[in-house]
C-alpha positions as CSV (number, residue, x, y, z in Angstrom):
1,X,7.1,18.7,-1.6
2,X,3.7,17.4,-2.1
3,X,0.7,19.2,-3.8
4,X,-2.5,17.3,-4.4
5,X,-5.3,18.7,-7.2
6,X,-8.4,17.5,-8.0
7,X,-10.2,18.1,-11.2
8,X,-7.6,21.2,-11.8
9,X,-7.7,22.9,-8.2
10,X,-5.8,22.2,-5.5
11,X,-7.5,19.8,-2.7
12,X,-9.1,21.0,0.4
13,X,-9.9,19.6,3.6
14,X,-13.2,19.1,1.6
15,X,-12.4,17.9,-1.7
16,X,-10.4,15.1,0.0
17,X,-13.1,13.6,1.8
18,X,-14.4,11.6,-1.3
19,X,-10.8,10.3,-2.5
20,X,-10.5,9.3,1.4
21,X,-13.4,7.4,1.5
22,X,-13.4,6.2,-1.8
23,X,-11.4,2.8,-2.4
24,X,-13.2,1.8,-6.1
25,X,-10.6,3.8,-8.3
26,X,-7.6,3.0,-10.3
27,X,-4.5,4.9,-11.1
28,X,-0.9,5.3,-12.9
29,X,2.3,6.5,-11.2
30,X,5.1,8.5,-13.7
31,X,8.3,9.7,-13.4
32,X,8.5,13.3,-14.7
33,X,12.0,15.2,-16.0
34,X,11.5,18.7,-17.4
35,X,7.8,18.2,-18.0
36,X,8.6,14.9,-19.9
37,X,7.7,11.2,-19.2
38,X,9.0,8.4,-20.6
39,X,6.0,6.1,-22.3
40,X,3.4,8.8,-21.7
41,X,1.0,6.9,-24.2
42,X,0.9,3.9,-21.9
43,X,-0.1,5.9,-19.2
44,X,-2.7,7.3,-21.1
45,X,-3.3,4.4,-22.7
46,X,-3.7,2.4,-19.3
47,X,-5.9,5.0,-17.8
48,X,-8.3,5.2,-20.5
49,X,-8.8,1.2,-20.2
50,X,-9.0,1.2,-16.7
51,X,-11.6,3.6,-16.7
52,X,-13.8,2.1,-19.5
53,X,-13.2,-1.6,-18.0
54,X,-14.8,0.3,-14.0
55,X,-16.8,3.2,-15.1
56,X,-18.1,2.4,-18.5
57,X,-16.7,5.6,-20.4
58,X,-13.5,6.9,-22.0
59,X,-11.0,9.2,-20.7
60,X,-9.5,11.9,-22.3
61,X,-6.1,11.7,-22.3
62,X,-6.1,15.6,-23.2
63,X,-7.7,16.2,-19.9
64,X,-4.9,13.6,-17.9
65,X,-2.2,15.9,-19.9
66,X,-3.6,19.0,-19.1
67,X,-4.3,18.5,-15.1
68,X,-0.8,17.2,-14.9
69,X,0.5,20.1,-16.3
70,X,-1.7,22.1,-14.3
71,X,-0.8,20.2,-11.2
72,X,3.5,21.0,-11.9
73,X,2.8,24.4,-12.3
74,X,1.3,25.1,-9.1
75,X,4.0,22.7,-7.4
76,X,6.4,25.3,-9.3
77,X,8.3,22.2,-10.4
78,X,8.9,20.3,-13.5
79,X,10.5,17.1,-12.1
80,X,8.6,15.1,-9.7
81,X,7.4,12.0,-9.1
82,X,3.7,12.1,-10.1
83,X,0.1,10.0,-10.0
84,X,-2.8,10.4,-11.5
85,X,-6.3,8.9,-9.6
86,X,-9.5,8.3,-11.2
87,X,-12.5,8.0,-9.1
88,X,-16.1,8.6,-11.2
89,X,-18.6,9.7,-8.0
90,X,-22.2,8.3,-8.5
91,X,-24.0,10.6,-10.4
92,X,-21.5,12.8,-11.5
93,X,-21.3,12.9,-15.1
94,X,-17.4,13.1,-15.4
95,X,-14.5,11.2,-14.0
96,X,-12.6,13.2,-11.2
97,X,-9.2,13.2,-11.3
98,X,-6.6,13.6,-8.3
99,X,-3.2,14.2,-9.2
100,X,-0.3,14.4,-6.3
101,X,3.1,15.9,-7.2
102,X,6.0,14.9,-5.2
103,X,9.9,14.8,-5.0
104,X,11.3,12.8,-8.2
105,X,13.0,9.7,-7.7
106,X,14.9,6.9,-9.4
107,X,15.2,3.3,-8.3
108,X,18.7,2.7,-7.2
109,X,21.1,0.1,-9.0
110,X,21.4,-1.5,-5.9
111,X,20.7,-4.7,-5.9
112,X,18.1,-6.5,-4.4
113,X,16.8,-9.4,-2.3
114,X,13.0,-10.6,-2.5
115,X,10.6,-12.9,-0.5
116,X,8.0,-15.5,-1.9
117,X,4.9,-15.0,-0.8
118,X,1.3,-17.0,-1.8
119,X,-0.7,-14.2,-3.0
120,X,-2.4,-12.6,-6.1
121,X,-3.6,-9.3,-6.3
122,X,-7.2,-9.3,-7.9
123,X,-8.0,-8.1,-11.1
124,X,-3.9,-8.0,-11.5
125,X,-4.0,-6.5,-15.1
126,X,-5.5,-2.7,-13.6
127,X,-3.7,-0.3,-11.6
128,X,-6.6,-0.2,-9.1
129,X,-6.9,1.1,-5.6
130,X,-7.2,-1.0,-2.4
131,X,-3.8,-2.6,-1.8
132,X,-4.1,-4.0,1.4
133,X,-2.8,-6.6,0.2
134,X,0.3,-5.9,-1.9
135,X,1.1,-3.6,1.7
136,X,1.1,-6.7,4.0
137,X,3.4,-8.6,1.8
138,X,5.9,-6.3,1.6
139,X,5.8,-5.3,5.3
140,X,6.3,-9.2,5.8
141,X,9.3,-8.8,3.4
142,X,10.5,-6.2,4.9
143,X,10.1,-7.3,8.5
144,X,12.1,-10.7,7.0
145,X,14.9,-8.3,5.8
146,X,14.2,-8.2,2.1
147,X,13.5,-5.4,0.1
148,X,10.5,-6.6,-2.2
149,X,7.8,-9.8,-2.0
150,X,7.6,-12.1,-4.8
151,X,4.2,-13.1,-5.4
152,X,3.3,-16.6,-6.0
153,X,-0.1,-18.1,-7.8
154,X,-2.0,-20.7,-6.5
155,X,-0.6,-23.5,-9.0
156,X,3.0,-22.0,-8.4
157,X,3.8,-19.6,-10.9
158,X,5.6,-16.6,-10.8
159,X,3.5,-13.7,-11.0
160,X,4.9,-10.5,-10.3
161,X,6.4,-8.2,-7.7
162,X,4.0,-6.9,-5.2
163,X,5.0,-3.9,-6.6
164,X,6.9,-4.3,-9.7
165,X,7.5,-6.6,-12.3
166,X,10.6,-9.3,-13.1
167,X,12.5,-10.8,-15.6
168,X,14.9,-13.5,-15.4
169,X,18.1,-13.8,-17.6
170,X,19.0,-17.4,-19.0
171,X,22.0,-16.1,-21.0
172,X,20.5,-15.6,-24.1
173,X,17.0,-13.9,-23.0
174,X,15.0,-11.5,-20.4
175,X,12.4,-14.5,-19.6
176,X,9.5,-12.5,-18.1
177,X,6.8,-14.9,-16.5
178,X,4.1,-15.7,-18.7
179,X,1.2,-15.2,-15.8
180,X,-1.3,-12.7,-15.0
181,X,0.0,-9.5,-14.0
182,X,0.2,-5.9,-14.1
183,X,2.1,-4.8,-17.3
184,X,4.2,-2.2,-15.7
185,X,5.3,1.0,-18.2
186,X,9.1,0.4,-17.2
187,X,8.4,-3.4,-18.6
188,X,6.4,-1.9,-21.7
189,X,9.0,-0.3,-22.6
190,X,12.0,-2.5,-21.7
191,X,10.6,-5.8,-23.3
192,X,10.8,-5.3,-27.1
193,X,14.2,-3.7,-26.5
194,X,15.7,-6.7,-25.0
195,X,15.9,-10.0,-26.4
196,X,12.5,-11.2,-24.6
197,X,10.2,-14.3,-24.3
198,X,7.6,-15.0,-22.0
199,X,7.2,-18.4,-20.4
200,X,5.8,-20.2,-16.9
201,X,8.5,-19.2,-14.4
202,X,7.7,-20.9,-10.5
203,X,9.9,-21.4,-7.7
204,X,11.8,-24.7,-8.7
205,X,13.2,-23.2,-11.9
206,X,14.9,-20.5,-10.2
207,X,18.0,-22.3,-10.3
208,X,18.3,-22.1,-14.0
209,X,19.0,-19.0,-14.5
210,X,22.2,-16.6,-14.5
211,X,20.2,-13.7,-12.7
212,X,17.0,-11.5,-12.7
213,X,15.8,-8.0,-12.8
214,X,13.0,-6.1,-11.5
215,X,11.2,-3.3,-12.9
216,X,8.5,-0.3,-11.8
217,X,8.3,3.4,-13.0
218,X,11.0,4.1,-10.5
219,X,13.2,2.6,-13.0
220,X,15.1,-0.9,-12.7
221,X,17.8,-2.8,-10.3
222,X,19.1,-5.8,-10.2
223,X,18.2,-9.0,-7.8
224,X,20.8,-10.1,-5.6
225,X,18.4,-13.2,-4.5
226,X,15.2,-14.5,-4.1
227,X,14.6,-16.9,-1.0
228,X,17.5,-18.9,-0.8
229,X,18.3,-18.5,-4.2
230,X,21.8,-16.2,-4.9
231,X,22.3,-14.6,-8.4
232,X,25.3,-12.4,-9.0
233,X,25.0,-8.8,-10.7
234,X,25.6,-9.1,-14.2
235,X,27.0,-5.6,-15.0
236,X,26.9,-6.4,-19.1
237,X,23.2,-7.4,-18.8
238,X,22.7,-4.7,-17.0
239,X,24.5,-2.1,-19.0
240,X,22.6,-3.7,-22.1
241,X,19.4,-2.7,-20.4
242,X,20.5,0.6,-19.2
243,X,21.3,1.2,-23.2
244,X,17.6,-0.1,-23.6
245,X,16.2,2.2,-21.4
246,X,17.8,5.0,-22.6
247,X,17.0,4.9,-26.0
248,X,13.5,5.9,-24.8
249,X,12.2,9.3,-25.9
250,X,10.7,11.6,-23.7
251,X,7.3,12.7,-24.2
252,X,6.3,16.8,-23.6
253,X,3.2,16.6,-21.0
């Protein structure tokens, strides 16, 4: 099941040929159960500061509400995994929005292994389009044998997943690394409902702590290892942040 839309109708061989050849864009990727998402403001939220910080103007999140519902409807669904694209052609006087509709999914609790890797995405803090790079680190992951790359700043720091966030568990807190990043909605939500802090995380503290967690709108799973390092599955931390997660409402598109 996919079905692609843009600005409310569905996408022809025509219509595609800007979003093709257009990589200056940004977007945000939900998960969506009986026309609901969890944290639909900070989708909204993020796509209406994305769009001021690269086009200059607001975006209604109305208009993002009402394509998405727009976009379920024709896919005669009301779960699916959905994104929402914002390009802003020159000259036009509007943003155009693409929104695809596929199959819904949910990151499995099993847990997983990732890679260090030296790179930082630009402009980490937006959602944005060209990710060249964030691809060739995980297909060098994956190519290794792990399932996700760990990306790693210039000085050493932690950053992020190349795509998701983590947090590291030091027995008493979620430690989620204090470096530039993109503030995923799963981590949004999940960090005021845990017992969080934020502070420099690099390679050489990995040792110190009991285990570690990674996050995107798939959901969450646990880390089995990163590099060398081996952390075991800590099922009451992870219960505690299943409970976290699921005291999360769901908002009506």
């Amino acid at each position: 099941m996919t079905h692609i839309q843009i600005n409310g109708v569905t996408a022809t061989s025509e219509t595609l040929v800007m979003p093709v050849l257009n990589s200056y864009g940004h977007f945000t990727a939900m998960q969506v159960r009986n026309d609901r998402v969890r944290g639909l403001g900070l989708h909204l939220e993020r796509l209406d500061a994305a769009t001021r910080e690269l086009f200059g103007e607001p975006l209604d999140g109305d208009l993002v509400r009402a394509d998405i519902r727009h976009a379920l409807a024709a896919a005669g669904t009301s779960d699916a995994s959905v994104r929402v694209y914002v390009y802003w052609p020159e000259d036009d006087e509007r943003a155009t929005l693409m929104v695809t509709v596929r199959e819904p999914f949910t990151m499995a609790p099993t847990p997983v292994r990732l890679m260090s890797v030296p790179y930082v995405r630009d402009h980490p803090h937006l959602k944005h389009l060209g990710s060249f790079g964030q691809n060739h680190v995980l297909t060098l992951a994956a190519r290794a044998g792990y399932d996700e790359a760990l990306l790693i700043a210039p000085d050493g720091a932690i950053t992020e997943g190349a795509v998701t966030n983590i947090a590291f568990w030091d027995g008493e807190h979620m430690v989620w690394p204090d470096a530039p990043c993109l503030m995923g909605t799963e981590r949004a939500l999940l960090e005021p409902r845990l017992p969080s802090v934020r502070r420099r995380v690099t390679l050489a503290d990995l040792g110190d702590y009991r285990a570690a967690l990674i996050t995107n709108s798939r959901g969450f799973a646990p880390v089995a290892g990163v590099d060398a390092v081996a952390y075991g599955v800590d099922a009451a931390l992870m219960e505690s942040v299943r409970a976290a997660h699921d005291t999360v409402a769901w908002d009506l598109i």
